[in-house]
N, C-alpha and C positions, 0 to 999 in steps of 0.2 A: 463148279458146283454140280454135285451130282442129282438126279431126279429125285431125288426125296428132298433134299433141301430145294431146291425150285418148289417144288408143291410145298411143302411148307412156306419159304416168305411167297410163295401166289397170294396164300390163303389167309397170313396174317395181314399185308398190305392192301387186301382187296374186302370191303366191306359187303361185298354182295358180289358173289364168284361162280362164273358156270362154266365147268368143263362138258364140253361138245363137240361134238363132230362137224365141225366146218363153224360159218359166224351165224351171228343172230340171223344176219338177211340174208345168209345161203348157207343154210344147216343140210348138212350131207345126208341124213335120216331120219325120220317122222321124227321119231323120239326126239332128240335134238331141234329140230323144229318148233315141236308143243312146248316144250319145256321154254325155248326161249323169247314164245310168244307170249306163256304164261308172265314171265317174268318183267317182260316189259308191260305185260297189262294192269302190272302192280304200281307205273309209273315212275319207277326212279332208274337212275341210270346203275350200270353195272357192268364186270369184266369179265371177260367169255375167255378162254385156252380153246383153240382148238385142237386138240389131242392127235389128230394126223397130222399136224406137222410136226409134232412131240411126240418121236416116239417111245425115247424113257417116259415123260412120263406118262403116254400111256400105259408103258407096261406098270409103272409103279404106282398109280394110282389105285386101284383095286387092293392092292396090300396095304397101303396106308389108311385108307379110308374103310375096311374093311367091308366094301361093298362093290359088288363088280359090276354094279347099274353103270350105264354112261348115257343117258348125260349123269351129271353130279351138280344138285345147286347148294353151294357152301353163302350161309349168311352170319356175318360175325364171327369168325372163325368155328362156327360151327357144321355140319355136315347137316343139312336137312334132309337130302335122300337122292333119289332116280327119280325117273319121269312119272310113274305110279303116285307119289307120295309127292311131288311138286304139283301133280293137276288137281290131288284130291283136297292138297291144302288151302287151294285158289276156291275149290267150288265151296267147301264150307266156309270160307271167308277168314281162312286162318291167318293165309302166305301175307296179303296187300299189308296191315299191321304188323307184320314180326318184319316187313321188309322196311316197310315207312319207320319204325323204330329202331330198326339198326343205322339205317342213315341216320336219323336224328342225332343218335347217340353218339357216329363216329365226327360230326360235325362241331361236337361241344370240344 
């Protein structure tokens, strides 16, 4: 399988998905870090890639997603964004609901 299809079934099997630089509990780089502290302090569980062990699909990740942010938090198959746009979704109180309702959803 080649790294665009890896990142695609990542992202369809995984209901809340962050590509990062190392794991939640030892992120290789701030960004990585915030991102996946955010995400846990939304409460639910969720699957991390760490991209340096991957190195297809780090390279292929930026062309698929057409964004060369890393981290990358993918919710419901969708692309929420880089670290900028996962913090600022937390502080206005966007991210915890669209996170809590994707679980919900994928549970039915």
């Amino acid at each position: 399988m080649d790294a665009v299809e890896q990142i695609k079934e990542q992202i369809s099997s995984n209901t809340i998905l962050l590509y990062m630089k190392g794991s939640p509990n030892a992120a290789q780089d701030t960004s990585s870090a915030m991102a996946a502290q955010t995400v846990m302090a939304c409460g639910e569980k969720f699957t991390h890639v760490d991209i340096l062990q991957h190195p297809g699909i780090r390279a292929a990740l930026p062309g698929y997603a057409n964004c060369s942010d890393i981290p990358q938090l993918w919710v419901a198959g969708e692309l929420i964004g880089g670290p900028d746009t996962v913090r600022e979704m937390y502080e206005t109180g966007e991210l915890p609901p669209l996170i809590k309702e994707a679980v919900a959803k994928a549970k039915k």
